[in-house]
PQR file with spaces between the fields and no chain letter, atoms N, CA, C, O and H, PARSE charges and radii, in Angstrom:
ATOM       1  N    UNK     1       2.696  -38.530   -8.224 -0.4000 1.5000
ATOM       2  CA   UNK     1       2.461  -37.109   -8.136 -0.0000 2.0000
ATOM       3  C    UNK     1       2.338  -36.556   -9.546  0.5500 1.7000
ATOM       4  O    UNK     1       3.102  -36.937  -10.432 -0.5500 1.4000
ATOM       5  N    UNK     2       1.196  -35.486   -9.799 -0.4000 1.5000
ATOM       6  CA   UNK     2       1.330  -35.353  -11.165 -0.0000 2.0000
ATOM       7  C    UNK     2       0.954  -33.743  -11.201  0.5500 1.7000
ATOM       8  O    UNK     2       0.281  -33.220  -10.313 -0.5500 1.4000
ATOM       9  H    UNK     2       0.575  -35.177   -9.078  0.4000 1.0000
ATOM      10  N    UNK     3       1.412  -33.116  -12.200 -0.4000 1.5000
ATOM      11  CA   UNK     3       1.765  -31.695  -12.338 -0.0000 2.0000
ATOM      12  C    UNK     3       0.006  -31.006  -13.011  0.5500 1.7000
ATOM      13  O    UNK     3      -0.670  -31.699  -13.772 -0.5500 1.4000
ATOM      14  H    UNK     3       1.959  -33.541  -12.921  0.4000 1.0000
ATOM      15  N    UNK     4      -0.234  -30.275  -12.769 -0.4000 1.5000
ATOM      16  CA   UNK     4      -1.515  -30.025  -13.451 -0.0000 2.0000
ATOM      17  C    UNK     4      -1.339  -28.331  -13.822  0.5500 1.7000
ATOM      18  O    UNK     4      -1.251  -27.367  -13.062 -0.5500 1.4000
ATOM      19  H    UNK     4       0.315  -29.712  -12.152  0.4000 1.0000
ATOM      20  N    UNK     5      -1.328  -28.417  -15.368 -0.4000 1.5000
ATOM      21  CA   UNK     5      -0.594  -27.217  -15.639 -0.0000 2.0000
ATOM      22  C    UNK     5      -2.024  -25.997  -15.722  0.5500 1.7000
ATOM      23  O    UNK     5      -1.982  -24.770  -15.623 -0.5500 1.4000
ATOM      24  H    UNK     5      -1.399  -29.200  -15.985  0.4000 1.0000
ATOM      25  N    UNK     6      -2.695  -26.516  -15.844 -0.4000 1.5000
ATOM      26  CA   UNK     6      -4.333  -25.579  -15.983 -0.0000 2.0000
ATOM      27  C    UNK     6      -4.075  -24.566  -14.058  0.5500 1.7000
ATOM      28  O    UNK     6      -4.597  -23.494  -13.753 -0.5500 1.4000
ATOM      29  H    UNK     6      -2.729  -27.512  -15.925  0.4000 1.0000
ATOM      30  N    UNK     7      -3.392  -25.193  -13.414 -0.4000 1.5000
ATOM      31  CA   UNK     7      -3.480  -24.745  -11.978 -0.0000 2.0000
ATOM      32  C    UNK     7      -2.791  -23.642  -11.644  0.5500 1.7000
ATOM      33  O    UNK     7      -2.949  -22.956  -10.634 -0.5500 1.4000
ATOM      34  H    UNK     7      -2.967  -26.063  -13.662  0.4000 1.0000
ATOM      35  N    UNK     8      -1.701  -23.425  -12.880 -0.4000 1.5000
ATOM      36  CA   UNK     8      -0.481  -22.329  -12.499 -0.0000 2.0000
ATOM      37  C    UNK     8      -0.704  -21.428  -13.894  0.5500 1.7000
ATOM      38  O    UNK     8      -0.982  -21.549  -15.087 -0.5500 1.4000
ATOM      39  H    UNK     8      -1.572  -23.983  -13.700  0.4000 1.0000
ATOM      40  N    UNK     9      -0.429  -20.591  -13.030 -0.4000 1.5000
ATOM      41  CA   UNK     9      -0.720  -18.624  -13.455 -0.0000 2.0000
ATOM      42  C    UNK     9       0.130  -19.424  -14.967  0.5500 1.7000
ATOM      43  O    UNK     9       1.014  -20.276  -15.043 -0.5500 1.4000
ATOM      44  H    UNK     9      -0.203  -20.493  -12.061  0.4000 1.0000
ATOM      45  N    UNK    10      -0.500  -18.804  -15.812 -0.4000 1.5000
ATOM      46  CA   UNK    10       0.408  -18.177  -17.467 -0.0000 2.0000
ATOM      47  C    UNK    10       1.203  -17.234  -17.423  0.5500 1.7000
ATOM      48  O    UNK    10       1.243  -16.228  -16.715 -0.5500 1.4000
ATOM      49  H    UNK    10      -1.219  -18.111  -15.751  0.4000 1.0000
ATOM      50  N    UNK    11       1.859  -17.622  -18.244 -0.4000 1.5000
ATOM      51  CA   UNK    11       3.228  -16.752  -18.430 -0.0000 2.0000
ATOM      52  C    UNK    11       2.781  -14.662  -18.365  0.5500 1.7000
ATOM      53  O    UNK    11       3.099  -13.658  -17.728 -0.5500 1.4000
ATOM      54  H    UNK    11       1.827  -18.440  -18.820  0.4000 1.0000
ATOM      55  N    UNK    12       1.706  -15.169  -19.728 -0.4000 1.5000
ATOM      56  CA   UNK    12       1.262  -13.459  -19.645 -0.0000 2.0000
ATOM      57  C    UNK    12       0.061  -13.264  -19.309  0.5500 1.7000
ATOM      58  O    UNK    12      -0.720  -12.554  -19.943 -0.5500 1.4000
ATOM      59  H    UNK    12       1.447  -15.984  -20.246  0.4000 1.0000
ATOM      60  N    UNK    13      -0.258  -14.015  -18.047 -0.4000 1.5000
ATOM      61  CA   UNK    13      -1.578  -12.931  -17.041 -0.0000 2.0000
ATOM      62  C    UNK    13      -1.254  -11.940  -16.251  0.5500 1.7000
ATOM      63  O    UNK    13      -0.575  -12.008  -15.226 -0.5500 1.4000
ATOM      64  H    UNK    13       0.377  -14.592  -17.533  0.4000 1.0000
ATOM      65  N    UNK    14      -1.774  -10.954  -16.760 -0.4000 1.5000
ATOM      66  CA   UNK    14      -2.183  -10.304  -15.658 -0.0000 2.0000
ATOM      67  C    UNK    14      -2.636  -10.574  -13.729  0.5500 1.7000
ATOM      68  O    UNK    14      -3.471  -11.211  -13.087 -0.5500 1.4000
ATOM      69  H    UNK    14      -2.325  -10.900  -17.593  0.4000 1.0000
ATOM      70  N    UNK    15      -1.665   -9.785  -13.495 -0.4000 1.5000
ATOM      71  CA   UNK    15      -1.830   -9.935  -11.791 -0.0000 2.0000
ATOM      72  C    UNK    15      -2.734   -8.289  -11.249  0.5500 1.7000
ATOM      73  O    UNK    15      -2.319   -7.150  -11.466 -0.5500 1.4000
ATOM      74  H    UNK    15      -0.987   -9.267  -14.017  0.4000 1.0000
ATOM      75  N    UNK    16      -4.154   -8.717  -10.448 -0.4000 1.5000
ATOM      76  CA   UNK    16      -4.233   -7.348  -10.427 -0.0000 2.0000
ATOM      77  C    UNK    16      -4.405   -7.313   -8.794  0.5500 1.7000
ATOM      78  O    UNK    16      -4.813   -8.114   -7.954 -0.5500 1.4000
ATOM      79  H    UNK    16      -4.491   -9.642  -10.272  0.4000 1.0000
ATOM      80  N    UNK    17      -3.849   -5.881   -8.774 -0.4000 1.5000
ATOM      81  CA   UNK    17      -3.872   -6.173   -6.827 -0.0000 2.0000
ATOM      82  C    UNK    17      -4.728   -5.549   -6.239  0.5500 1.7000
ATOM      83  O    UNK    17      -5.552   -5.013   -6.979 -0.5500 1.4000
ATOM      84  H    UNK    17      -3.518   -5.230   -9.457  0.4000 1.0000
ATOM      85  N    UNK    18      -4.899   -5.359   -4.827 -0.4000 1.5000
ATOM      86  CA   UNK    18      -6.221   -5.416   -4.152 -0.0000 2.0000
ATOM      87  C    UNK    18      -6.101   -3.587   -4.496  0.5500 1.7000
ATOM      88  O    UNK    18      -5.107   -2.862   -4.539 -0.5500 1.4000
ATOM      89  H    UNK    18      -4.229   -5.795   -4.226  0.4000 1.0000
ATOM      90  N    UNK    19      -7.444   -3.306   -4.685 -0.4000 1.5000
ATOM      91  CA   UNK    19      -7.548   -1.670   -4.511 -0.0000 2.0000
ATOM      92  C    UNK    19      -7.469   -0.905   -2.821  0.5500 1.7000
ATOM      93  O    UNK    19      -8.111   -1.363   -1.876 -0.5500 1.4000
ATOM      94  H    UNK    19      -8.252   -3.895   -4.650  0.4000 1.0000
ATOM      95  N    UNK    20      -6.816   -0.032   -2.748 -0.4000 1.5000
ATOM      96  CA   UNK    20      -6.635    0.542   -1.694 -0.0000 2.0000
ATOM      97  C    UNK    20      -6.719    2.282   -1.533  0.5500 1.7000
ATOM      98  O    UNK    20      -6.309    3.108   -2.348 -0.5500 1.4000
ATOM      99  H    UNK    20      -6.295    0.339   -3.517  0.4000 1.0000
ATOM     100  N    UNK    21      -7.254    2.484   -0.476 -0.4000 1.5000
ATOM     101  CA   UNK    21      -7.216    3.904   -0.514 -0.0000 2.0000
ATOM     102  C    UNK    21      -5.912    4.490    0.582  0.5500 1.7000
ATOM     103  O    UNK    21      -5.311    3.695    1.304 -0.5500 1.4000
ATOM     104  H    UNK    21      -7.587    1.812    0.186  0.4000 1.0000
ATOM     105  N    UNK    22      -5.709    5.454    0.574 -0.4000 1.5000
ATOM     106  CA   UNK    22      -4.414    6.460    1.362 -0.0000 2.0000
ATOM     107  C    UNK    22      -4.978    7.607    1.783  0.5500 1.7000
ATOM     108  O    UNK    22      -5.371    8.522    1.059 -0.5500 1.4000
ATOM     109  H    UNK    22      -6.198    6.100   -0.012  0.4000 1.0000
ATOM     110  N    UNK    23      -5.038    7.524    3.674 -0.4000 1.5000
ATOM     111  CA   UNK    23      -5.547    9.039    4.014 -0.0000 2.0000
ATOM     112  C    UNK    23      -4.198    9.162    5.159  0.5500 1.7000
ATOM     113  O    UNK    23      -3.680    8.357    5.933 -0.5500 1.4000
ATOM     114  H    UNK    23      -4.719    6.781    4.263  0.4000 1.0000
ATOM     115  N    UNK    24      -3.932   10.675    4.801 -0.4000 1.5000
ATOM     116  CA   UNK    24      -2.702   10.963    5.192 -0.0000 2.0000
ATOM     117  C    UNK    24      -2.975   12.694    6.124  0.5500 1.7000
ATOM     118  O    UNK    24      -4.074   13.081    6.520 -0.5500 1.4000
ATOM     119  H    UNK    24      -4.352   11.329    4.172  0.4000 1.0000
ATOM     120  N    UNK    25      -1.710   13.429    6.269 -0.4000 1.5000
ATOM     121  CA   UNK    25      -1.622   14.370    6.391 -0.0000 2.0000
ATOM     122  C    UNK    25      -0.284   14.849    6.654  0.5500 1.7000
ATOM     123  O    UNK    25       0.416   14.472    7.593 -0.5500 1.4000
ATOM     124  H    UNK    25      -0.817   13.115    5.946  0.4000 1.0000
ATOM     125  N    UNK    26       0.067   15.786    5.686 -0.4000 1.5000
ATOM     126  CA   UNK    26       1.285   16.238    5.036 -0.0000 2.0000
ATOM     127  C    UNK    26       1.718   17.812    6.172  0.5500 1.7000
ATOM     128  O    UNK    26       0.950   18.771    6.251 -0.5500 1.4000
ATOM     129  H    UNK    26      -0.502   16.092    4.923  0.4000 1.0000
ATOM     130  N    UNK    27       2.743   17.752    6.747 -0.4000 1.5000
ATOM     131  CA   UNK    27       3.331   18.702    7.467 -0.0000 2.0000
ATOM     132  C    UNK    27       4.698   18.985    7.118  0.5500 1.7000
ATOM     133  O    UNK    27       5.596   18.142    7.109 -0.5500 1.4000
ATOM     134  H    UNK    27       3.367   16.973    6.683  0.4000 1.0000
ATOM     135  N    UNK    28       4.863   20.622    6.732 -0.4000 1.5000
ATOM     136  CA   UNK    28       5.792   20.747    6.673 -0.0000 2.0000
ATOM     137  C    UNK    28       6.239   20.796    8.029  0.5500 1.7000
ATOM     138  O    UNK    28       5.521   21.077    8.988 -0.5500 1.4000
ATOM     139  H    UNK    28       4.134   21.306    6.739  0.4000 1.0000
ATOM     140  N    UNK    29       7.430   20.516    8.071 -0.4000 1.5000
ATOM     141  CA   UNK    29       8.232   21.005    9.405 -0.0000 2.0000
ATOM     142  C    UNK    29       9.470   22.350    9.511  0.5500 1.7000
ATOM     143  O    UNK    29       9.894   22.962   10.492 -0.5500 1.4000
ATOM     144  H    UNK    29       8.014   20.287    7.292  0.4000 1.0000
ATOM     145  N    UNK    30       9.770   22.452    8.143 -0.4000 1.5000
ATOM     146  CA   UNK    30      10.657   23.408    7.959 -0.0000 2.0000
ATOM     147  C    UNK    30      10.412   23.284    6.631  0.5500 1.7000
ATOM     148  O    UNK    30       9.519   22.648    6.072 -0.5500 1.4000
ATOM     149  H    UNK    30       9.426   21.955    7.347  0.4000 1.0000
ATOM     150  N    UNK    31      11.810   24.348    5.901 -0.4000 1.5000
ATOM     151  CA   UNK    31      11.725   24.330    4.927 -0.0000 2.0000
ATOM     152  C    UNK    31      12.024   23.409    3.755  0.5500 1.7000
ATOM     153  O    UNK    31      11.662   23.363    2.580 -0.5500 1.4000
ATOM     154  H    UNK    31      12.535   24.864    6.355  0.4000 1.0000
ATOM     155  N    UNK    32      13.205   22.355    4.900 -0.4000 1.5000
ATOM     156  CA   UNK    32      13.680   21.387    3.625 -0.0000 2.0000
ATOM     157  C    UNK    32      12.867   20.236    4.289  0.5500 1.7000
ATOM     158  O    UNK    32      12.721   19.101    3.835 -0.5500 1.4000
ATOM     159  H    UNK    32      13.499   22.392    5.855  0.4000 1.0000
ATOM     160  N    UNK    33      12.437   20.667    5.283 -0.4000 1.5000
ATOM     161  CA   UNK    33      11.566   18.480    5.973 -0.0000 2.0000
ATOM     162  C    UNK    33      10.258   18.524    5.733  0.5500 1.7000
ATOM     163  O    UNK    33       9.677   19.584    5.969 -0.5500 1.4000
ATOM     164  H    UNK    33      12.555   21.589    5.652  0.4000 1.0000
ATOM     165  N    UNK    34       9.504   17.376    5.210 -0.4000 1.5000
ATOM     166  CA   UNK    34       8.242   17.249    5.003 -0.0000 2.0000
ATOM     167  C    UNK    34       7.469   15.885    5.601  0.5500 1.7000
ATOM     168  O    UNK    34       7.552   14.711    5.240 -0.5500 1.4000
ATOM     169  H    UNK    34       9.975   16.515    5.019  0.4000 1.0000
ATOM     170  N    UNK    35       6.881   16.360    6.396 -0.4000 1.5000
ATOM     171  CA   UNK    35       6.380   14.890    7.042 -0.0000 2.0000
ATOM     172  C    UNK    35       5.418   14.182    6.495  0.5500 1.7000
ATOM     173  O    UNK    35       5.270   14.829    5.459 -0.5500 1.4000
ATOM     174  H    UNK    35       6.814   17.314    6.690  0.4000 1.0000
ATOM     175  N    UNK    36       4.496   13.143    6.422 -0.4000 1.5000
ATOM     176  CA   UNK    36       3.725   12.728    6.017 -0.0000 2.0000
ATOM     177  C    UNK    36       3.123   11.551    6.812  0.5500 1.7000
ATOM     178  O    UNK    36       3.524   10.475    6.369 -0.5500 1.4000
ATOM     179  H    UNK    36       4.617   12.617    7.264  0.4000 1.0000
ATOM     180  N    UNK    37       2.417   11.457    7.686 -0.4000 1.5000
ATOM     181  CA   UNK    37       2.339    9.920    8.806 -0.0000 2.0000
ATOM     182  C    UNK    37       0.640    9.488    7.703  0.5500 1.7000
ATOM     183  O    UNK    37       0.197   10.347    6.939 -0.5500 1.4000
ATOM     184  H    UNK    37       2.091   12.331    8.046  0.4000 1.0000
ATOM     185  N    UNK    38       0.041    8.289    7.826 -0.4000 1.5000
ATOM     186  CA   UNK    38      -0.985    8.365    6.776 -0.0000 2.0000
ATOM     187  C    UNK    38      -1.236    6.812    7.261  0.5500 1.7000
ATOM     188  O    UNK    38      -0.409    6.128    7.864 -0.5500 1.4000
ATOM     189  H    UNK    38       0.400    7.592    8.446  0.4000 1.0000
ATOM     190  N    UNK    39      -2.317    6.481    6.936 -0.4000 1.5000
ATOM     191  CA   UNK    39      -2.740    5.337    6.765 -0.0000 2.0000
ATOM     192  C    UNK    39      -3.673    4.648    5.605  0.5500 1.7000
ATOM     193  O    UNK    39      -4.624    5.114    4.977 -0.5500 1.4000
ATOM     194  H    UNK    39      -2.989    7.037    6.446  0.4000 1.0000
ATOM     195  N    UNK    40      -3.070    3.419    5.559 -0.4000 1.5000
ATOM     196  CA   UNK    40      -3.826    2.600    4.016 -0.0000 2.0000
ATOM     197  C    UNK    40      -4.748    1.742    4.495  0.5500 1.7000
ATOM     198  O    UNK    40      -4.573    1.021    5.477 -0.5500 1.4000
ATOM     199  H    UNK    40      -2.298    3.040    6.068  0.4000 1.0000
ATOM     200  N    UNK    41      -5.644    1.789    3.891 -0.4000 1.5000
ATOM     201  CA   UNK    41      -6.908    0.841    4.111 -0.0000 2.0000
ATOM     202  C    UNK    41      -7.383   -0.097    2.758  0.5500 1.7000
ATOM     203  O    UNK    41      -7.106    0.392    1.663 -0.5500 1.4000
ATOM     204  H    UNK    41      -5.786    2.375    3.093  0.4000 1.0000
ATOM     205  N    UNK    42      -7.944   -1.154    2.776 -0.4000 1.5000
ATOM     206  CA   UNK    42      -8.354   -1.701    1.879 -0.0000 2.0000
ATOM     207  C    UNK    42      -9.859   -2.275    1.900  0.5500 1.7000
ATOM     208  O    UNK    42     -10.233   -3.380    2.292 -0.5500 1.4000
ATOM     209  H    UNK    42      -8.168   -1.550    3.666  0.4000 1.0000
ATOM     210  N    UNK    43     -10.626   -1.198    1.361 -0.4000 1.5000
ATOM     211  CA   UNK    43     -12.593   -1.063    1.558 -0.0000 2.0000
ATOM     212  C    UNK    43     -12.751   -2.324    0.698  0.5500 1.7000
ATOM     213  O    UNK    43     -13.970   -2.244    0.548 -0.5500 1.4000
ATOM     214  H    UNK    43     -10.322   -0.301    1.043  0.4000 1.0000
ATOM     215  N    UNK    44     -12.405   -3.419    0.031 -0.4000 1.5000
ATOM     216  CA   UNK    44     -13.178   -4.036   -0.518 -0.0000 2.0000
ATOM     217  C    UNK    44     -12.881   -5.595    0.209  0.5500 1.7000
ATOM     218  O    UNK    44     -13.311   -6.589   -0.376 -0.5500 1.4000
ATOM     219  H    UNK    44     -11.414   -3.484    0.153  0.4000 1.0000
ATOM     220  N    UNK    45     -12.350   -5.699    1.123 -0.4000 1.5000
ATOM     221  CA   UNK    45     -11.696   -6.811    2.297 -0.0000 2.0000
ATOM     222  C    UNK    45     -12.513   -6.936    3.271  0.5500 1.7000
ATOM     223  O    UNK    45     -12.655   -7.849    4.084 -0.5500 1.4000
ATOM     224  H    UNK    45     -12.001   -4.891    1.597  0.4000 1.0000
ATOM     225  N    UNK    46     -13.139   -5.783    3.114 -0.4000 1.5000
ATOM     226  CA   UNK    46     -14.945   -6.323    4.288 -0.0000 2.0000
ATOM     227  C    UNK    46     -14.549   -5.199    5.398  0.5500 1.7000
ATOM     228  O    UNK    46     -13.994   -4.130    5.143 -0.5500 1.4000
ATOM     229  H    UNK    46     -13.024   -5.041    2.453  0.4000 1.0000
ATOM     230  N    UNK    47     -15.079   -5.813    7.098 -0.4000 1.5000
ATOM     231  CA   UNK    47     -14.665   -4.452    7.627 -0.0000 2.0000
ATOM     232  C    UNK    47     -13.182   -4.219    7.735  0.5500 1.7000
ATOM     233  O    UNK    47     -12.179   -4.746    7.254 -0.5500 1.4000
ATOM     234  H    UNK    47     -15.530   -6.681    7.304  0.4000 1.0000
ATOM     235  N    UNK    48     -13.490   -3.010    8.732 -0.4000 1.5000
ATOM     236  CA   UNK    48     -12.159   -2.336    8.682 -0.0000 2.0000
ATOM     237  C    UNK    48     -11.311   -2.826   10.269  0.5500 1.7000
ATOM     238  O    UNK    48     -11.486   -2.488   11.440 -0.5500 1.4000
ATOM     239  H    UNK    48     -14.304   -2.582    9.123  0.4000 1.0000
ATOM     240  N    UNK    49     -10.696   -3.435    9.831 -0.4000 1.5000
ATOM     241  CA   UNK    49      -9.274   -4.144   11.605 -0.0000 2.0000
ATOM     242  C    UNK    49      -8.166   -4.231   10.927  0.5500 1.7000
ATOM     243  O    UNK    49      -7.802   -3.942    9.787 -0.5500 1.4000
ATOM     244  H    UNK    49     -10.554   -3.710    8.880  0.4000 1.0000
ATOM     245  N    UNK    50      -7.549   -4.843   12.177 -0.4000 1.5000
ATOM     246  CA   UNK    50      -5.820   -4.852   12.005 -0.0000 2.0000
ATOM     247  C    UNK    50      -5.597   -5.443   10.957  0.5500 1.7000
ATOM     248  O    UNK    50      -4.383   -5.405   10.755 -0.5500 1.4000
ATOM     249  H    UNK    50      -7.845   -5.077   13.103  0.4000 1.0000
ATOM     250  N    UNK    51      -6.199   -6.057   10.051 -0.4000 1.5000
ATOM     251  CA   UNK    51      -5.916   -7.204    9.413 -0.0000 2.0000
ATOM     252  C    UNK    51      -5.952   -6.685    7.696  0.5500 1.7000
ATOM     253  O    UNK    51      -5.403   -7.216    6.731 -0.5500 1.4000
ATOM     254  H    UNK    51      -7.185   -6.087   10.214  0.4000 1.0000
ATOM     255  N    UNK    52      -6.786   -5.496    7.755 -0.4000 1.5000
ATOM     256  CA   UNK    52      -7.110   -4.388    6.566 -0.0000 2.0000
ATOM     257  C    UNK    52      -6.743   -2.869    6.669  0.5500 1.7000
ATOM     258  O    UNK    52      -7.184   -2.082    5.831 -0.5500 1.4000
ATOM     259  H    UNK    52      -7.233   -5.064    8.539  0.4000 1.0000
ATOM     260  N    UNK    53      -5.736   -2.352    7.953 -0.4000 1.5000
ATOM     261  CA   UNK    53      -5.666   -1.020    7.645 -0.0000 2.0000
ATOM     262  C    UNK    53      -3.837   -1.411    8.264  0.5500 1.7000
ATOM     263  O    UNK    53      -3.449   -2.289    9.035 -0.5500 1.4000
ATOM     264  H    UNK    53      -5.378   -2.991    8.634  0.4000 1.0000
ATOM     265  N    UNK    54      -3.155   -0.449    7.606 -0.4000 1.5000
ATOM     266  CA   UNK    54      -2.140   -0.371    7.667 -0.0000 2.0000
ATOM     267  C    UNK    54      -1.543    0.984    8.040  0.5500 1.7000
ATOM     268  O    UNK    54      -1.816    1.874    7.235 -0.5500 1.4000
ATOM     269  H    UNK    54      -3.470    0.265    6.981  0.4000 1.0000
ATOM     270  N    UNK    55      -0.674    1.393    9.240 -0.4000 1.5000
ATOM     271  CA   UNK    55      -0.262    2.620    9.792 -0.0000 2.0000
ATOM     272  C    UNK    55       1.348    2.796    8.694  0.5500 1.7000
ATOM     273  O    UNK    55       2.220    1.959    8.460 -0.5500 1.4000
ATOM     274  H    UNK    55      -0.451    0.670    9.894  0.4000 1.0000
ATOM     275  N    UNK    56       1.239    3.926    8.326 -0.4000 1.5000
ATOM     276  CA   UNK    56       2.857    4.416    7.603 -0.0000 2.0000
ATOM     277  C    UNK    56       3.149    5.808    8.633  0.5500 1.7000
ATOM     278  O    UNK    56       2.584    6.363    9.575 -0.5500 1.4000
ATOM     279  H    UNK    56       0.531    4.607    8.516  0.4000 1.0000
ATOM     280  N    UNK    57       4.448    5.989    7.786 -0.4000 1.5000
ATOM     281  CA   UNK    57       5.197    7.341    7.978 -0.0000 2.0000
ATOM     282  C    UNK    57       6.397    7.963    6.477  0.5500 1.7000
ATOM     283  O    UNK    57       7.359    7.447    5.909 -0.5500 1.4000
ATOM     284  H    UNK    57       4.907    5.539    7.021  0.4000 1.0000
ATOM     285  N    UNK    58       5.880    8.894    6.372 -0.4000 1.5000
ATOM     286  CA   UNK    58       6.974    8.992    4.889 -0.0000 2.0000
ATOM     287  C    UNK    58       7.075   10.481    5.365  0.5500 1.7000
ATOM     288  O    UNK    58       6.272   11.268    5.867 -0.5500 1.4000
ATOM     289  H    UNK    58       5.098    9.313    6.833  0.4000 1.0000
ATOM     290  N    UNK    59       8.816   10.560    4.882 -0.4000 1.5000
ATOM     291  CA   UNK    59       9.853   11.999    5.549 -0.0000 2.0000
ATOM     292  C    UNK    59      10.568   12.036    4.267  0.5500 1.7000
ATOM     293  O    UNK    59      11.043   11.069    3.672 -0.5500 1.4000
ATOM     294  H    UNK    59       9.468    9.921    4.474  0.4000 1.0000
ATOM     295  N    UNK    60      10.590   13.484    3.853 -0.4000 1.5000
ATOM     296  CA   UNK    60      11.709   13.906    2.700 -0.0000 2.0000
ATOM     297  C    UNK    60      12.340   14.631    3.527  0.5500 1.7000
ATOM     298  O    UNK    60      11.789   14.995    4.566 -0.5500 1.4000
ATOM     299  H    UNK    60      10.204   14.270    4.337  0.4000 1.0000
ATOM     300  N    UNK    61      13.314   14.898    3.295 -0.4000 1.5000
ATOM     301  CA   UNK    61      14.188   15.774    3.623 -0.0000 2.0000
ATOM     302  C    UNK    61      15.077   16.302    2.594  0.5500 1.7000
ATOM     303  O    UNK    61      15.841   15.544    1.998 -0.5500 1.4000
ATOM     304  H    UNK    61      13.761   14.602    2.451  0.4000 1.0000
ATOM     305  N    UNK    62      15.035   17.388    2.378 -0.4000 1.5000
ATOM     306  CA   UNK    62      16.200   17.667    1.481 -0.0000 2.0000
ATOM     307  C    UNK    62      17.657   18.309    2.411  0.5500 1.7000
ATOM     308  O    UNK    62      17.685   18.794    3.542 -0.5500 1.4000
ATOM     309  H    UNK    62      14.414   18.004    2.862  0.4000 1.0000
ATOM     310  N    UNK    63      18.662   18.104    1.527 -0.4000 1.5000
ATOM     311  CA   UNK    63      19.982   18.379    2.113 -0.0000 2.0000
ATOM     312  C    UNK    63      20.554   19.747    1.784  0.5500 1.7000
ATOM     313  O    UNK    63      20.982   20.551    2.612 -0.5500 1.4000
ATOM     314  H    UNK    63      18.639   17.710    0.608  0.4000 1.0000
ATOM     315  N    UNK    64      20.491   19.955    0.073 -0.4000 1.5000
ATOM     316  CA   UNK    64      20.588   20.944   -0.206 -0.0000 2.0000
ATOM     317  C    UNK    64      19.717   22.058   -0.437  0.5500 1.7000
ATOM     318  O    UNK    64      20.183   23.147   -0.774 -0.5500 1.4000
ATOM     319  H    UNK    64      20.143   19.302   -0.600  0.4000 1.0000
């Protein structure tokens, strides 16, 4: 078995990650809650399926 060092990442490369876009829509619900449900897609992965779009949810809430 033999190690082939040309095959593994360098110490200082650069990693760059896939570009993605974020379409969302921001609701307040009150004054301290903020909703946000949104989805990420990634246009340069070919079409668009389960396999390239991703469903979120992001909530602030403040206390004070």
């Amino acid at each position: 078995m033999s190690l082939h060092n040309e095959d593994q990442r360098k110490f200082f490369d650069l990693s760059h990650p896939a570009p993605y876009q974020t379409l969302g829509l921001g609701i307040a619900a009150h004054d301290s809650v903020f909703l946000y449900p949104f989805l990420k897609f990634y246009p340069l992965k070919g079409n668009l399926g389960t396999d390239t779009v991703l469903a979120g949810f992001n909530a602030i809430i403040n206390l004070f």
